[in-house]
C-alpha positions as CSV (number, residue, x, y, z in Angstrom):
1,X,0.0,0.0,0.0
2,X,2.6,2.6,0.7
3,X,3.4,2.4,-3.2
4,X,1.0,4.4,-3.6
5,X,1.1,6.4,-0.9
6,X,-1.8,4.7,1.2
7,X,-0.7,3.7,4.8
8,X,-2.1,0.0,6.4
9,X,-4.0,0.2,9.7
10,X,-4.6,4.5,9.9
11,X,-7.1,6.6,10.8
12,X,-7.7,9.0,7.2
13,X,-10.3,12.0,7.9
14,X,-12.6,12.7,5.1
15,X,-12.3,16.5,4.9
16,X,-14.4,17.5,1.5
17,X,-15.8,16.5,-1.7
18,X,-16.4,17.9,-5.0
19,X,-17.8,17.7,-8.9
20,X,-15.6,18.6,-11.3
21,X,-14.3,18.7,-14.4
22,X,-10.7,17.1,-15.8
23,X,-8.0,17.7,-18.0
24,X,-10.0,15.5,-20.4
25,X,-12.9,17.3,-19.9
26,X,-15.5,14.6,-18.4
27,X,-16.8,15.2,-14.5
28,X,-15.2,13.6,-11.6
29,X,-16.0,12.9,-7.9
30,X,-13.5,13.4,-5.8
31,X,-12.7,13.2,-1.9
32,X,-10.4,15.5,-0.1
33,X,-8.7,13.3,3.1
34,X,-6.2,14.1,5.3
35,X,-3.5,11.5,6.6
36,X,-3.6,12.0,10.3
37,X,0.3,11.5,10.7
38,X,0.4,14.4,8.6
39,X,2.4,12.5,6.4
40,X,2.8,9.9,3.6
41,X,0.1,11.2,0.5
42,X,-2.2,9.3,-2.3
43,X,-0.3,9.5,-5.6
44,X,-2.7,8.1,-8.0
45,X,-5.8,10.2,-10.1
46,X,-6.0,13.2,-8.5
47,X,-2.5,13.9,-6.6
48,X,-1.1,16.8,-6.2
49,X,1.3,15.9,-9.4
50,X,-1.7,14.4,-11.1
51,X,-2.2,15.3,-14.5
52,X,-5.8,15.4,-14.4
53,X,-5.7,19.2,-12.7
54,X,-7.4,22.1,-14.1
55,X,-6.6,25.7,-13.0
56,X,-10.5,25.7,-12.9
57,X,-10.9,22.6,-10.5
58,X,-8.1,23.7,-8.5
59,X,-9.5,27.6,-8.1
60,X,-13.0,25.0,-7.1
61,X,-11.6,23.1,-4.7
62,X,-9.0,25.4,-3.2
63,X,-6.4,23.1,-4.0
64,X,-3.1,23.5,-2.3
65,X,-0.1,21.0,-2.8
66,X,1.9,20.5,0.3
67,X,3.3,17.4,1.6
68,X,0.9,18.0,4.6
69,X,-0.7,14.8,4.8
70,X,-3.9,16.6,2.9
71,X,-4.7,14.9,-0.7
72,X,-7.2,14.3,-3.2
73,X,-8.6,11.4,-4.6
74,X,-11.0,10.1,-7.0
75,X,-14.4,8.4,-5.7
76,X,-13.8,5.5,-7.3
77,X,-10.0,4.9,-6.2
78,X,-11.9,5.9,-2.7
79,X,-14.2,2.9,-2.8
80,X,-11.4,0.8,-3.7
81,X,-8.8,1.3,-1.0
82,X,-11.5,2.0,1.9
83,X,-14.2,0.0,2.7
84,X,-16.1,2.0,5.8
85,X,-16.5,5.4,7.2
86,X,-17.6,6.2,10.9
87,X,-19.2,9.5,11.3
88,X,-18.0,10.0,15.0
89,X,-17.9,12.3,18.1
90,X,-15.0,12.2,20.3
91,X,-14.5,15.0,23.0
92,X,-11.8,16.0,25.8
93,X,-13.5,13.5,28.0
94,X,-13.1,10.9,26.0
95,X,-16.4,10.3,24.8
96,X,-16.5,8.6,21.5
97,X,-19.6,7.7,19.4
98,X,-19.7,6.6,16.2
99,X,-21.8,5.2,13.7
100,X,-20.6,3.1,11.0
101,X,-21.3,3.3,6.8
102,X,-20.5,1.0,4.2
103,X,-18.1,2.7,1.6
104,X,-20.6,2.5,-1.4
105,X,-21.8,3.7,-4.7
106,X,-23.7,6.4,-2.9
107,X,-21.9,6.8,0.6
108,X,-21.3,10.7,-0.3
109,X,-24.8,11.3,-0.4
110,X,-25.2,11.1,3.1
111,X,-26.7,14.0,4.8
112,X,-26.2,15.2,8.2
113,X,-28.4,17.6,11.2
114,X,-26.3,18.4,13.3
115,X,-28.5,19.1,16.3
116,X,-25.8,20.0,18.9
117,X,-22.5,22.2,19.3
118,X,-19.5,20.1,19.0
119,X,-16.6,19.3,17.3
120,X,-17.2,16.1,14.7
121,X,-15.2,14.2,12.5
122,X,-15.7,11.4,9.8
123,X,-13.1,9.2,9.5
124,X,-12.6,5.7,7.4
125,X,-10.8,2.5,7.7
126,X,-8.7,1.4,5.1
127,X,-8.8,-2.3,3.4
128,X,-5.7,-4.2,4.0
């Protein structure tokens, strides 16, 4: 896995997604995650030396490249290397709730209420 810049048995955080258009001019799903070792970044579709970058999709996504821990990645490739997400609460005391979802052909369309003040984070497991 670290070939391609994917680390076994880590937390990732799902930060963002986005439509958009590539170099080839078709639409693309992509994910924004974040390594939490800050370290060690995806460097298939999508990098931040991947071809398939458009001033316009970067000016979209606010794309920044950094060896920061912070990369994009294609839907698809997403599905592939991770197979479940947890959207989660965990707090200074502690606390940790989560609830799990299959990585599938429509896990972005989930929707959230978020019916409380706190800090959450979605987070996935990686195959491995």
């Amino acid at each position: 896995m670290e070939d391609i810049g994917l680390v076994n048995d880590r937390v990732y955080a799902v930060l963002d997604s986005a439509l958009v258009t590539n170099s080839q001019g078709q639409s693309s799903r992509i994910v924004k995650i974040r390594n939490t070792l800050g370290t060690k970044e995806w460097n298939g579709d999508w990098s931040d030396q991947s071809n398939l970058w458009t001033d316009e999709a970067k000016d979209q996504v606010n794309f920044v490249a950094e060896e920061d821990g912070v990369f994009w990645m294609s839907f698809d490739d997403f599905r592939i290397h991770f197979s479940q997400m947890f959207i989660c609460e965990y707090n200074s005391n502690n606390v940790f709730c989560g609830q799990p979802l299959p990585v599938t052909e429509n896990a972005m369309l989930v929707k959230m209420v978020v019916e409380e003040e706190g800090d959450y984070t979605i987070a996935m497991s990686q195959k491995d």
